[in-house]
N, C-alpha and C positions, 0 to 999 in steps of 0.2 A: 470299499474305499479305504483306504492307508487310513492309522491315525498317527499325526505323530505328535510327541511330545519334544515341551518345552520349558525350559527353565528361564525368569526374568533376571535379568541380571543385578537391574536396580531393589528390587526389592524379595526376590528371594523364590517369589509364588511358580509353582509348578500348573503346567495347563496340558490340556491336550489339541489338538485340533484335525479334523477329518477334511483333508484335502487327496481327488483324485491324480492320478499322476500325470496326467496333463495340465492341472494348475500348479504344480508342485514349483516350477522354475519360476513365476510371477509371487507364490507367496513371499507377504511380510506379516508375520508374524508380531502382534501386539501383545500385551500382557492385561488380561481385561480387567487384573485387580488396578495397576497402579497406569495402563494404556502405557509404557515406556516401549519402545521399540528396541532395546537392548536384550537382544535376549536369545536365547543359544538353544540350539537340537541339544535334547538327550536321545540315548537310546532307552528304548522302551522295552515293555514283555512282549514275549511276542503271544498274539489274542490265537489261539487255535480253535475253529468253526465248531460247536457247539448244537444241536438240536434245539430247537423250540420245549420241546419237553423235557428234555435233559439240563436248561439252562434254568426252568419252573423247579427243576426238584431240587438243584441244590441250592436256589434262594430262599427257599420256606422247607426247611426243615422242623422235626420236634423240638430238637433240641434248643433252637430257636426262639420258637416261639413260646416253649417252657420258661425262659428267658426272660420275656417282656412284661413290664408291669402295664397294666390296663391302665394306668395314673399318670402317666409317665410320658406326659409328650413328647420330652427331647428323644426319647428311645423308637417310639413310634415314627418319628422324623426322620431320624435314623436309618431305620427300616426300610421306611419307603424310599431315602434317596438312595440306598441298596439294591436292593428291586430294580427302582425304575436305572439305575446305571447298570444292571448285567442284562435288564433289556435292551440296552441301544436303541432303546425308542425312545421321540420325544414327546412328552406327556403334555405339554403344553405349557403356557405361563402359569394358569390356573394353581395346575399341580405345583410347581416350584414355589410360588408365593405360599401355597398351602404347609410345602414341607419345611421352607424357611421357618415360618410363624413356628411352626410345631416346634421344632428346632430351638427355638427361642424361648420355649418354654410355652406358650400358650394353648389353650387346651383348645379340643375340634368343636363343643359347642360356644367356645369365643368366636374362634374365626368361624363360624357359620353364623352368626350374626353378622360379623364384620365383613362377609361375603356373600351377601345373600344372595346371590344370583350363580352360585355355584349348584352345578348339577350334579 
């Protein structure tokens, strides 16, 4: 499925959005920071198909994770929203609210208090 990208007009934010080319003529395109319906195609990179294992080895590299402070949530945050964007999968709400927090600064045994039901 196509992704294509978008610039909003009123407020600046750049987005992506995966539409197949049979919905491609009814899309409209919102801006999910500011929802303004102004908002223009760019052109993008173009994503060339990748292996499963090929796309594992160059997200976690040495050099990398040589890198990361064990302390460091926002880096850890980081990290993951990395990952999980050169997987193309969607990790769930769970994960997102997890990588936000992180991001924010707050460390994994806060929010596993503040999430107990995370598995």
């Amino acid at each position: 499925m196509p992704r294509y990208a978008f610039r909003c007009n009123d407020c600046g934010h750049r987005f992506y959005q995966f539409v197949s080319y049979a919905e491609y003529e009814q899309l409209r395109p919102v801006c999910p920071r500011c929802q303004s319906d102004a908002v223009q195609r760019r052109i993008g990179r173009v994503a060339l198909g990748k292996s499963e294992e090929s796309r594992f080895e160059g997200m976690v590299n040495d050099e990398m994770l040589a890198g990361l402070n064990p302390d460091d949530p926002k880096a850890l945050g980081q990290l993951m929203r990395q990952m999980s964007a050169e997987t193309g999968e969607s990790l769930g709400d769970d994960f997102g609210e997890v990588v936000d927090r992180l991001e924010r600064g707050q460390s994994p045994d806060e929010i596993e208090k503040a999430m107990p039901d995370l598995e």
